[in-house]
C-alpha positions as CSV (number, residue, x, y, z in Angstrom):
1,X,71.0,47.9,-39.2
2,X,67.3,47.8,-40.3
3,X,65.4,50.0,-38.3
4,X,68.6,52.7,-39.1
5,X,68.3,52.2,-42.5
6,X,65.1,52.8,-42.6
7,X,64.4,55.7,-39.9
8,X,67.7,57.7,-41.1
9,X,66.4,59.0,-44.1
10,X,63.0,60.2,-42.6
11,X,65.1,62.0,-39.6
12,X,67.3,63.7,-41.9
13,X,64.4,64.9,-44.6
14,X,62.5,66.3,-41.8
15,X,65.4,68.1,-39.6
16,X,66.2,69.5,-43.4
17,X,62.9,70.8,-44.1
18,X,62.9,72.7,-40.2
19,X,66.1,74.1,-40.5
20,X,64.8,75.3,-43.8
21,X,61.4,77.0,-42.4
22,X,63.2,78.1,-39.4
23,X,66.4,80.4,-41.7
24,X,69.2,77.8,-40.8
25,X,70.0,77.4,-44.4
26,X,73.3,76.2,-44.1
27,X,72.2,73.4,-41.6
28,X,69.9,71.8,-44.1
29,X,72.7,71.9,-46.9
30,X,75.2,70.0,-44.5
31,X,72.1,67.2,-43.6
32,X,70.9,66.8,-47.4
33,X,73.9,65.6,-49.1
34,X,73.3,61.9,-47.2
35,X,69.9,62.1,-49.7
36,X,71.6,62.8,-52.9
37,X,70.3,66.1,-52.7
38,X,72.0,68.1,-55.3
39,X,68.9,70.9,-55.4
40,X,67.0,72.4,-52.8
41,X,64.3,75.5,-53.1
42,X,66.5,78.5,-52.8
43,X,66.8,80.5,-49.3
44,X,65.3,83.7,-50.5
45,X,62.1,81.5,-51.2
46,X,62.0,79.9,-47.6
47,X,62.3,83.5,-46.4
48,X,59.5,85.0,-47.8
49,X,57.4,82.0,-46.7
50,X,58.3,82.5,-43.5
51,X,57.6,86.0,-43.2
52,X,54.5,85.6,-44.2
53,X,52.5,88.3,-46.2
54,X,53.9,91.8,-46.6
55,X,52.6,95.1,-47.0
56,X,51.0,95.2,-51.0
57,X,53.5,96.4,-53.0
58,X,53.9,98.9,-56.1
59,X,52.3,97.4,-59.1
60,X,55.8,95.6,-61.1
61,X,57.5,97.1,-63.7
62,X,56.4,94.2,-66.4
63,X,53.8,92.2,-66.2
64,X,53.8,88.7,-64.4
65,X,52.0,85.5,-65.7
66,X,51.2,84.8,-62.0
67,X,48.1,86.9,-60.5
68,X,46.6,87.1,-57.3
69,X,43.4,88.8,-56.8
70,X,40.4,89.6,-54.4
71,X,36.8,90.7,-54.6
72,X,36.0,88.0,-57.4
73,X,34.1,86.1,-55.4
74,X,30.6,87.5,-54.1
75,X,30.0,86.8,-50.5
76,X,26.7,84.8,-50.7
77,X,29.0,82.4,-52.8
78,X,32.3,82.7,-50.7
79,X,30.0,82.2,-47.3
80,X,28.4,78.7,-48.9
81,X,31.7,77.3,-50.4
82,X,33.3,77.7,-47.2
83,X,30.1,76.7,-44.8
84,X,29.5,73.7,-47.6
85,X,33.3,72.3,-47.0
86,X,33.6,72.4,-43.3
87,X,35.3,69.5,-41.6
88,X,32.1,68.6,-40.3
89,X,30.8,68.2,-44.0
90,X,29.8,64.8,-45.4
91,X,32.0,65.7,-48.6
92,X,35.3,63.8,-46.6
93,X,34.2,61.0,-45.6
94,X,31.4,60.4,-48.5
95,X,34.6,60.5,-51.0
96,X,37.0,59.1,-48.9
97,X,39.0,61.9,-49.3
98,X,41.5,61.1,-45.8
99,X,42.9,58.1,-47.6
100,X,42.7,58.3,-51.2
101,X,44.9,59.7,-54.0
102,X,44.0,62.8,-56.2
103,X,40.9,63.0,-57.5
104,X,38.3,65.6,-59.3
105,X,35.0,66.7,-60.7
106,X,34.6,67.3,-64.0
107,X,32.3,70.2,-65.8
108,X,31.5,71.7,-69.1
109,X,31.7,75.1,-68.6
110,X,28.4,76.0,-71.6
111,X,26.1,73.7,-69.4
112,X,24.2,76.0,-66.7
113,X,25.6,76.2,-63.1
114,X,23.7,73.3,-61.0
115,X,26.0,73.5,-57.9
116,X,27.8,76.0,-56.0
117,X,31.1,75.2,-57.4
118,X,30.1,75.7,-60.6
119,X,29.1,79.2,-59.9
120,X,32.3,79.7,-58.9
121,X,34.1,78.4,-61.8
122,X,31.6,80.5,-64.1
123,X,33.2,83.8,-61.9
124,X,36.7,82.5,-62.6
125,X,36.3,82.0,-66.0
126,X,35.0,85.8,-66.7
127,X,38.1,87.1,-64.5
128,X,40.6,84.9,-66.0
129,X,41.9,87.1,-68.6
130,X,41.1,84.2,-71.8
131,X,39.1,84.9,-74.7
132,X,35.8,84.3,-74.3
133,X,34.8,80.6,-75.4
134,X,38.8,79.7,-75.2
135,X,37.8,77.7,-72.2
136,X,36.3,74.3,-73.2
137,X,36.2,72.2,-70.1
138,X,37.1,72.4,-66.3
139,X,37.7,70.3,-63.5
140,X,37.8,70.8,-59.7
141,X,39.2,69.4,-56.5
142,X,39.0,70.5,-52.8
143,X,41.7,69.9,-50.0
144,X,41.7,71.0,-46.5
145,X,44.4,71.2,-44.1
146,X,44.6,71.7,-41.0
147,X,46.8,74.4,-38.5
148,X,49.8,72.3,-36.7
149,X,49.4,69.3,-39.6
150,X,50.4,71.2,-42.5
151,X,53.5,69.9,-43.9
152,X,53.0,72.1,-47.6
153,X,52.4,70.1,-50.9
154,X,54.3,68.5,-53.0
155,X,55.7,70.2,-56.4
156,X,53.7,69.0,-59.2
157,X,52.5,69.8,-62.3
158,X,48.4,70.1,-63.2
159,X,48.0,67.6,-65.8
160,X,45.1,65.1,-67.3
161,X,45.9,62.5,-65.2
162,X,43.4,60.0,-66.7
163,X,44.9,60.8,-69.8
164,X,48.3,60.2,-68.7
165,X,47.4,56.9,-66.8
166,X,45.8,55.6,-70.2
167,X,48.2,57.2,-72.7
168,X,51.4,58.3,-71.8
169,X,50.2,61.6,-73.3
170,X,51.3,65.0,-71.0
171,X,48.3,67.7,-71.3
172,X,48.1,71.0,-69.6
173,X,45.4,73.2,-68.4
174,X,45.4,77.1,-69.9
175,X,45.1,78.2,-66.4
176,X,45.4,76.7,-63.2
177,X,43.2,78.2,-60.4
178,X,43.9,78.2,-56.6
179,X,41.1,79.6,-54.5
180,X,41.7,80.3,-51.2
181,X,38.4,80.3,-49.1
182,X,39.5,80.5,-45.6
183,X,41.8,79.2,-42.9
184,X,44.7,81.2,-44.8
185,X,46.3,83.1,-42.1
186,X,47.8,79.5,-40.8
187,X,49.0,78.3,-44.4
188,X,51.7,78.1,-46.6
189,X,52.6,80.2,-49.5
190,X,51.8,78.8,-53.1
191,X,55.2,78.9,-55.0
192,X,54.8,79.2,-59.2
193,X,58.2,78.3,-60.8
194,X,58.9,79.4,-63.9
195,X,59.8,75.6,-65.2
196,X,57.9,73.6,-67.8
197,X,58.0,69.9,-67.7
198,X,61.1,69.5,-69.9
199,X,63.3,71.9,-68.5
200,X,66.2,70.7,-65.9
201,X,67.9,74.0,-65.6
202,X,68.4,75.1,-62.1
203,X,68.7,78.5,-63.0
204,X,64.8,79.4,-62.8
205,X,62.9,82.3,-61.9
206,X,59.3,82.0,-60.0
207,X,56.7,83.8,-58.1
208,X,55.3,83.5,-54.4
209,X,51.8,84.3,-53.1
210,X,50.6,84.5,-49.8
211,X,47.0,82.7,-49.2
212,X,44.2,85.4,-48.1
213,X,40.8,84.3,-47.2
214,X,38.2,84.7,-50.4
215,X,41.4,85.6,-53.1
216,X,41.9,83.8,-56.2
217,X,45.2,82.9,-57.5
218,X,45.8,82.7,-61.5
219,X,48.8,80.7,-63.5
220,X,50.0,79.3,-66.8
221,X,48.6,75.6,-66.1
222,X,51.9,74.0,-67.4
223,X,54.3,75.8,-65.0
224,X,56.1,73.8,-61.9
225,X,54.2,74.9,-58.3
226,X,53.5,73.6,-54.8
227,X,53.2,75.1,-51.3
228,X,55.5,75.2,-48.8
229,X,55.0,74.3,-45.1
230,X,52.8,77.2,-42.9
231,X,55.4,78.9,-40.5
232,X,52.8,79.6,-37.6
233,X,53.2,77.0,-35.1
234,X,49.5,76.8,-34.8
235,X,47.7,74.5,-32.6
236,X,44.8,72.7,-34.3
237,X,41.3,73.1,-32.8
238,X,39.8,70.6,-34.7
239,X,37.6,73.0,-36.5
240,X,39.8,75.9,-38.1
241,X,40.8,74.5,-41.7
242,X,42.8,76.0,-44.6
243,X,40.8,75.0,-47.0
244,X,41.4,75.7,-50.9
245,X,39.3,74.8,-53.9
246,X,41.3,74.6,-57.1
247,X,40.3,74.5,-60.5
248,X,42.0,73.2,-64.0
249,X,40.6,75.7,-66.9
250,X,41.2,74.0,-70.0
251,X,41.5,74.5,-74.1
252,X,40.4,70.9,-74.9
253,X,37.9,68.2,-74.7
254,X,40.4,66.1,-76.1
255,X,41.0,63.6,-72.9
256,X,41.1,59.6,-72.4
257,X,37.7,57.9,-73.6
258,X,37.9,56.0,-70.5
259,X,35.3,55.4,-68.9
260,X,36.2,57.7,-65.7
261,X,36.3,56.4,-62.1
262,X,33.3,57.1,-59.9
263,X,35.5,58.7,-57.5
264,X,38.9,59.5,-59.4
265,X,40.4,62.1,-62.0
266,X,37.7,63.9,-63.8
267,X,34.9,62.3,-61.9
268,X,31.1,63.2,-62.7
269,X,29.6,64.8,-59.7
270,X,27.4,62.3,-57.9
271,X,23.7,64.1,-58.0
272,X,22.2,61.4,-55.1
273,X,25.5,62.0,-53.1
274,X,24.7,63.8,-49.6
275,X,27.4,65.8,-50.1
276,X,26.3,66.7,-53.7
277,X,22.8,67.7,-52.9
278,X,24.2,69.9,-50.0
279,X,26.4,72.1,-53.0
280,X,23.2,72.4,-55.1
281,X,22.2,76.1,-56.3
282,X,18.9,76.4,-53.9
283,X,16.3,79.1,-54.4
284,X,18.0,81.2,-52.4
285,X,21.1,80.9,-54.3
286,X,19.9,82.2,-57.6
287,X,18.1,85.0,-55.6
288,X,21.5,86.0,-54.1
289,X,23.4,85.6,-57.2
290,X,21.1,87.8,-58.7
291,X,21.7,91.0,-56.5
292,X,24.7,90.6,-54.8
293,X,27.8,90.5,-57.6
294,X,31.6,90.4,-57.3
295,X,34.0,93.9,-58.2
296,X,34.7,93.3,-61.7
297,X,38.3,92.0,-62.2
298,X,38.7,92.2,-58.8
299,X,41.6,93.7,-56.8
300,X,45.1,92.8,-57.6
301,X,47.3,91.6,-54.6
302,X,51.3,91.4,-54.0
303,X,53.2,88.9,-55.7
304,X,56.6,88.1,-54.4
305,X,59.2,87.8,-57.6
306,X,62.6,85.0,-57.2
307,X,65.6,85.6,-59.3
308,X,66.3,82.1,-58.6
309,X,64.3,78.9,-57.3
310,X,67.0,76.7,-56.3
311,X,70.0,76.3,-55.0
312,X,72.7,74.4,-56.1
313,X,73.6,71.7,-53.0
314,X,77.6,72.4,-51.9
315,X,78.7,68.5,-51.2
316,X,76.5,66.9,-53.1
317,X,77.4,63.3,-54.2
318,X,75.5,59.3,-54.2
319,X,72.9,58.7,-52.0
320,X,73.3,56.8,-48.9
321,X,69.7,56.9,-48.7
322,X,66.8,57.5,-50.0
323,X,63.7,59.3,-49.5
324,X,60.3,57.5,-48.8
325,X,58.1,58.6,-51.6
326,X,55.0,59.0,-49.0
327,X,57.4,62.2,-46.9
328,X,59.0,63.4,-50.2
329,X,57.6,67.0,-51.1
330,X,59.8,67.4,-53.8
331,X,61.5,70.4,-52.1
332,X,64.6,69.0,-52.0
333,X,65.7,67.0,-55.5
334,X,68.6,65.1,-56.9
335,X,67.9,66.0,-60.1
336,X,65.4,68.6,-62.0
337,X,64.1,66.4,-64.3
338,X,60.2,66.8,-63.3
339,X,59.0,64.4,-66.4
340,X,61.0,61.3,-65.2
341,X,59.3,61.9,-61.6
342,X,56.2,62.2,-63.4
343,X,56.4,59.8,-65.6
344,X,58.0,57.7,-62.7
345,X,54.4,58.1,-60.9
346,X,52.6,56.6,-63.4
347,X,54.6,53.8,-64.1
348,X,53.8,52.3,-67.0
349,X,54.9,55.5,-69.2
350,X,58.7,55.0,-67.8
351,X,61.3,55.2,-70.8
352,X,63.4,52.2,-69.9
């Protein structure tokens, strides 16, 4: 009874989530129910994962909050990024990034660019479409994935997780920033919904873009997102990586006076760290950075527009079991009530 108990739920989830990359809607509706699954992210959504990126499309009608867009970043800095990341690089292993939970660098935007990344985030800033000086303070993480291991990530909101850990207080970035430097052909789309933390309604709109090596996605930092699993069947070699650098643009300073981990949210970069002294602006850098500059505002790339994020589960009654938390990409929900899950993360801000 044990081992069923336990392995049933993990059998269903995942023959629900391939039925749902491979367009057998109906079969992952019939398996979900067993979950308590009363919501799951809407077939239209799944579709346009799968297909991949299309064709660029006629500018929309109105204007979206969600923007994708290449040509911001200038090669000298998109060929270091991605040559400073590599699965080889001791940035992995020097933060333990394989087995450790989320985690970021913090910087103050009016200091002057010491690293790489920093560069970056000054580029982002002048192309993110806020006033200047609205921007008081940034943070950035790095993830990489590889082809054949890519399972998407989990829907989440960006939030001040320190904050949250020592408050209870829910703060949101002005933008949130995904940059896609390469290895984007074999991942997933990013998926924006149109859902703030205290909404439940399952009638939502949302967005989808497509990852393309060296674009920069933009979005209201307090909306619902994730990525869904990549559709490509790819084979890992061991070297090829989707890797994506994101970055958390924020109005305030105002964050936990906690003293913050040395590897945790809104770290301080490391200066003796290997791995920090490899991402250091060299002489070359600023030489670079001095001729070679990005196409101002860049150019803007498809979107992909949902009436309607999810889908209302036919069947859908009590659990017969439930979800590990460590599989659970939030795809597939019995409720839409994202602050109890968050809240329910950090466990000490649970309303009893």
């Amino acid at each position: 009874v044990e081992p069923h108990a336990s392995c049933r739920p993990i059998a269903l989830y995942h023959l629900a989530l391939l039925a749902a990359q491979g367009g057998k809607h109906s079969e992952a509706e019939r398996l979900l129910p067993e979950l308590g699954v009363k919501y799951m992210i809407a077939e239209e959504v799944w579709a346009a994962a799968r297909r991949g990126a299309a064709p660029a499309a006629r500018r929309p009608k109105r204007p979206t909050p969600v923007a994708l867009k290449a040509g911001l970043i200038p090669a000298w800095l998109q060929q270091r990024l991605v040559t400073s990341f590599t699965p080889e690089s001791t940035y992995w292993a020097e933060t333990g990034y394989s087995g450790r939970g989320y985690f970021s660098w913090y910087y103050d935007p009016a200091a002057a660019a010491s690293n790489i990344v920093e560069a970056l985030i000054a580029e982002v800033i002048k192309n993110s479409g806020l006033a200047e000086g609205a921007v008081k303070a940034t943070e950035w993480w790095v993830h990489t994935r590889l082809p054949g291991r890519d399972v998407g990530h989990q829907l989440h909101f960006d939030t001040e997780e320190k904050t949250l850990e020592e408050t209870g207080e829910l703060i949101f970035p002005l933008r949130s920033v995904v940059v896609y430097l390469t290895g984007c052909r074999t991942g997933g789309m990013t998926m924006v919904l149109n859902q703030t933390v205290g909404e439940t309604d399952a009638d939502v709109a949302g967005w989808g873009a497509h990852p393309q090596d060296g674009a920069v996605l933009y979005f209201p930092g307090h909306l619902l997102h994730g990525v869904l699993p990549a559709c490509s069947g790819a084979v890992s070699d061991g070297k090829t990586q989707r890797l994506t650098l994101m970055i958390a643009l924020w109005g305030t300073r105002d964050f936990s006076p906690a003293k913050p981990d040395a590897v945790g949210p809104q770290g301080r970069v490391p200066k003796e760290a290997t791995w920090a002294k490899d991402i250091a602006l060299t002489a070359s850098d600023l030489k670079a950075q001095k001729v070679a500059a990005a196409a101002p505002g860049g150019k803007a790339l498809r979107v992909e527009s949902f009436g309607k994020m999810w889908h209302e589960v036919q069947g859908a009654g009590e659990a017969k079991y439930v979800v590990p938390k460590s599989i659970d990409q939030r795809f597939f929900m019995p409720h839409l009530d994202f602050e109890q899950v968050l809240r329910k993360d950090h466990c000490r801000w649970v309303d009893e």
